[in-house]
C-alpha positions, -999 to 999 in steps of 0.1 A, spaced: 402 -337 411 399 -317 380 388 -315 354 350 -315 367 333 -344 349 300 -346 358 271 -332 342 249 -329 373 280 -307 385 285 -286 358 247 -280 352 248 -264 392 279 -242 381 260 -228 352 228 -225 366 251 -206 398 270 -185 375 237 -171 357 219 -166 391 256 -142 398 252 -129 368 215 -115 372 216 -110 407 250 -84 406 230 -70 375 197 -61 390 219 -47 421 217 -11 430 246 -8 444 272 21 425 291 -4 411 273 -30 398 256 -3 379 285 11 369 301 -23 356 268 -32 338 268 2 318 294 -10 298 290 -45 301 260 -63 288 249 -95 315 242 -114 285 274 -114 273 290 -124 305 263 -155 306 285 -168 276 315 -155 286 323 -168 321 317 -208 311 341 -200 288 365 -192 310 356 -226 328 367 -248 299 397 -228 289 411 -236 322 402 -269 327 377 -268 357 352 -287 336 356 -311 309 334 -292 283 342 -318 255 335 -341 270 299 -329 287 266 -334 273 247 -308 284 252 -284 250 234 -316 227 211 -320 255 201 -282 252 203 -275 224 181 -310 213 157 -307 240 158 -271 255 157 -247 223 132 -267 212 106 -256 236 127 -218 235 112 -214 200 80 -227 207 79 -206 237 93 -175 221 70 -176 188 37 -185 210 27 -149 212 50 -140 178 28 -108 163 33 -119 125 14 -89 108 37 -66 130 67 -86 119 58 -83 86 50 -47 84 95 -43 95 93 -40 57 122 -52 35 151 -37 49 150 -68 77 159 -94 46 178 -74 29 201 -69 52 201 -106 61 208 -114 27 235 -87 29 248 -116 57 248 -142 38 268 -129 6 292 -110 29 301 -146 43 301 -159 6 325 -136 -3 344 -128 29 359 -163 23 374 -160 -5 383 -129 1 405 -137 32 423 -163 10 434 -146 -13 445 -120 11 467 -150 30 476 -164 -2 499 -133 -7 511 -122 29 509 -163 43 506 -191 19 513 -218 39 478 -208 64 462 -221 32 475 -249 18 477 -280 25 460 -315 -1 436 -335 -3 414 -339 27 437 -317 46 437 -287 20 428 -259 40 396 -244 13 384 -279 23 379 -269 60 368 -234 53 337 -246 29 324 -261 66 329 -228 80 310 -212 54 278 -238 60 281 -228 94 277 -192 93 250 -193 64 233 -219 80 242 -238 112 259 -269 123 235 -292 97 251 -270 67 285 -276 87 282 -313 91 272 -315 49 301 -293 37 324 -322 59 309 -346 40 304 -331 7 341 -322 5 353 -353 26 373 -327 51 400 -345 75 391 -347 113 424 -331 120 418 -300 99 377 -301 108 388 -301 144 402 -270 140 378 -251 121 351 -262 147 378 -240 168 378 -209 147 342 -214 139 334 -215 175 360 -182 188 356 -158 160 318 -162 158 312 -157 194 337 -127 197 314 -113 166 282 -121 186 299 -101 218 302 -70 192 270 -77 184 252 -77 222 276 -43 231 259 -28 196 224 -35 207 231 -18 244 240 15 223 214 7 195 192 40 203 221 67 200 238 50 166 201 47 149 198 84 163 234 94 144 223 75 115 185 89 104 174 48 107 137 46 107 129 30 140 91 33 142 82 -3 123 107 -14 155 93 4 181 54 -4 166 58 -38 171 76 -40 205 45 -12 216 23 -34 202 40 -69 217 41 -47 251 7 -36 251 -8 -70 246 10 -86 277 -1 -56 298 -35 -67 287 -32 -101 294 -3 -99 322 -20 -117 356 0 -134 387 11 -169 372 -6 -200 389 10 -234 394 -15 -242 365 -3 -217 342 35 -229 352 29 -264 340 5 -256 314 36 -238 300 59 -260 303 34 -289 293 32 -271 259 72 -258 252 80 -297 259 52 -312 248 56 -295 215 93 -301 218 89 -342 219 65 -337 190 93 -319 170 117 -352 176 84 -374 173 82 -364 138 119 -353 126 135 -383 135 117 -404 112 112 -375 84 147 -372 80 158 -412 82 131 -414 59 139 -387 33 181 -399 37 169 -435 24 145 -423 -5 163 -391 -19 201 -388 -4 206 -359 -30 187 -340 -2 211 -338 22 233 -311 3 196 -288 16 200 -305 51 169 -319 44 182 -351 59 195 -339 88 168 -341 125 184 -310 135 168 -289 109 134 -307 110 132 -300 148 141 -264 144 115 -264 115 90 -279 135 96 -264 169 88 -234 149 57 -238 129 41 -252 159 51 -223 179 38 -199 152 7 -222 147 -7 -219 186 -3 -178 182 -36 -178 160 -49 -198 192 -60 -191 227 -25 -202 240 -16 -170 225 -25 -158 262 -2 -173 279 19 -145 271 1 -130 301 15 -157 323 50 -152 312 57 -177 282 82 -159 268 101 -155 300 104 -192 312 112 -195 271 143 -174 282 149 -187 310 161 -221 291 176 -196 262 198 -186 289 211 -221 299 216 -226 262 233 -195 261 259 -210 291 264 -241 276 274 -229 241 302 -202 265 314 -234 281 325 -249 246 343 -221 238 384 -221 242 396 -186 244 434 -203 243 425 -227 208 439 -187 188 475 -199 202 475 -225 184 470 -217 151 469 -177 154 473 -170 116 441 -196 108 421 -174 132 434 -143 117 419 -155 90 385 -161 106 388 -126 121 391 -112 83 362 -132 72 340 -120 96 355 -84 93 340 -81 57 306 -97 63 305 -69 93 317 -42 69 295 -50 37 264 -49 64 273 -16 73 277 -1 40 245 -17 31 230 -7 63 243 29 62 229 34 24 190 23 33 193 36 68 190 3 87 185 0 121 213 -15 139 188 -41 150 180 -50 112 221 -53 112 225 -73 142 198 -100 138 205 -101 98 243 -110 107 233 -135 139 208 -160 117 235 -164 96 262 -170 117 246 -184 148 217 -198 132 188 -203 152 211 -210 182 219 -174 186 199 -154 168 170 -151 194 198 -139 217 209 -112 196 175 -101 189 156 -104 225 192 -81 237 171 -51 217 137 -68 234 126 -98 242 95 -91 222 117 -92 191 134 -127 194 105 -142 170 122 -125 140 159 -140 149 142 -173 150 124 -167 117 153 -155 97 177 -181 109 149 -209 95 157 -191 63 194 -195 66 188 -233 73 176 -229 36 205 -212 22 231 -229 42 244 -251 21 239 -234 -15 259 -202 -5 292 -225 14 292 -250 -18 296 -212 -40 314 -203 -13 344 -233 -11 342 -234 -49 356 -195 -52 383 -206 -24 393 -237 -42 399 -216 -74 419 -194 -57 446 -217 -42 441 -243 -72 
């Protein structure tokens, strides 16, 4: 009988398991409360799939509801999310936001080779290996995945032709330590107020623009219709088959005229939806569709980030660590010194631990995750996640190629 096969199936579970989830979380009762303190219910949206794959109730490998949302759902999610995106308040966060987003991306650059050489010394074997199956081989996609996302990934495979045996598990490290990072990273932003409090961060570009985001859909904010319903939906999907309409063909074309591109992901559709998605997002917030705010844009945007959310949990196998616990030791070092170098660098300039969290998500989530992370502070606030991870598209694959070359010097 199991594992559970179908997709209609396991849509029903997921969609069940996040109506638990916010239904025990907007209970009053004692415990619930009590539970939910400590606990953020966005983390458990992830979490509990999880669970479902690890022990075989559904066949999450074999499913194809993450490529179908995250092709087709976050698509509209970031047109959605950016509709009402306040750009002069985004930009007056100042330049602590990409600085410490930067701060990210080097900590991963370095991290790397940092963790090699550390296993080198205490576990040489965890990072050997020749050839295709030489272990600095299958960290370089690593790298391209927490710089960029999964089109950076997918280039470092090719660019340093990594075997599908040691790219399977990387995909497995990649997948486990990131998301154990992004839990961190959701339990930060629940005590967000009282570390910025501890630490002298200047909050009040932060708190500006969620007043301002706030205080524009109390303007606007009116009982949705059935005509304000579809008219949002007509738009997130609308613009979302105009984002495939147009990358497909942009990045078959640019592949046949200039392959060189594809080390900038330039070739890949992923990137040229996500691009897309998002210009055309930012694009109708200089329009009157900007008030559809009023009519809750943002939230039906969330309500598909939250099925993302579950079907990116479900791919996750909490088990994979057995099986190669020193490679995800190593993973769990990496990601310890991109954490560590953002809090120096976050203590020194007095960076709000949002400025930290969303910095470190759109690298390593891309724009996946980063929304996530940044609408957990408030969901007027997911705009910047989405804007910064568009960046890390851009950097991807420059900082894992420095990256793999630094590892490859060090076991070489």
């Amino acid at each position: 009988m199991l594992p559970i096969t179908s997709d209609a199936v396991i849509l029903g579970l997921l969609a069940a398991t996040l109506g638990l989830v916010f239904w025990t979380a907007s209970s009053q009762r004692p415990g619930f409360r009590a539970f939910y303190r400590y606990v953020p219910s966005l983390l458990l949206c992830y979490f509990i799939p999880s669970l479902y794959g690890t022990f075989g109730l559904i066949d999450a490998e074999g499913s194809q509801l993450y490529t179908v949302a995250s092709r087709y759902l976050l698509p509209a999610t970031l047109v959605l999310l950016t509709l009402s995106v306040d750009l002069k308040g985004i930009l007056r966060l100042g330049p602590k936001a990409l600085v410490m987003f930067l701060t990210g991306t080097v900590g991963i650059m370095l991290g790397g080779p940092i963790a090699v050489l550390l296993f080198s010394v205490i576990s040489p074997e965890t990072v050997g290996g020749q050839g295709p199956d030489a272990i600095w081989r299958g960290l370089s996609t690593i790298a391209g995945s927490w710089i960029g996302g999964g089109a950076n990934q997918a280039a470092m495979k090719e660019v340093f032709e990594v075997s599908d045996e040691v790219f399977s598990s990387m995909v497995a490290v990649d997948i486990l330590v990131a998301n154990v990072w992004m839990a961190i990273l959701l339990f930060l932003a629940t005590r967000a107020d009282g570390i910025d409090a501890r630490l002298g961060a200047d909050t009040t570009a932060i708190d500006e623009l969620r007043h301002r985001v706030t205080e524009f859909r109390d303007r606007h904010a009116r009982i949705p219709t059935l005509a304000d319903v579809m008219i949002i939906l007509g738009i997130g999907l609308g613009a979302m088959g105009l984002s495939h309409f147009i990358a497909d063909p942009l990045a078959a074309w640019i592949a046949r005229t200039a392959p060189d591109l594809e080390r900038l992901s330039l070739t890949s559709s992923f990137f040229w939806i996500v691009v897309i998605a998002t210009t055309l997002g930012l694009a109708l917030a200089f329009t009157r569709a900007r008030e559809l705010e009023g009519a809750g844009a943002s939230m039906i945007g969330t309500v598909l980030l939250y099925f993302l959310i579950a079907t990116i949990g479900m791919t996750m196998n909490i088990t994979a660590v057995v099986e190669r616990p020193m490679l995800f030791a190593l993973g769990a070092v990496w990601i310890a010194f991109h954490a560590l170098l953002l809090f120096v660098v976050g203590r020194l300039i007095k960076a709000p631990v949002f400025y930290l969290a969303v910095g470190s998500q759109a690298n390593v989530g891309g724009a996946a995750s980063a929304p996530v992370v940044a609408s957990a502070f408030h969901p007027s606030l997911a705009p910047v996640g989405v804007l910064l991870a568009v960046l890390g598209y851009a950097l991807g694959t420059y900082g894992a190629w420095v990256s793999a070359q630094m590892m490859r010097m060090i076991v070489e």
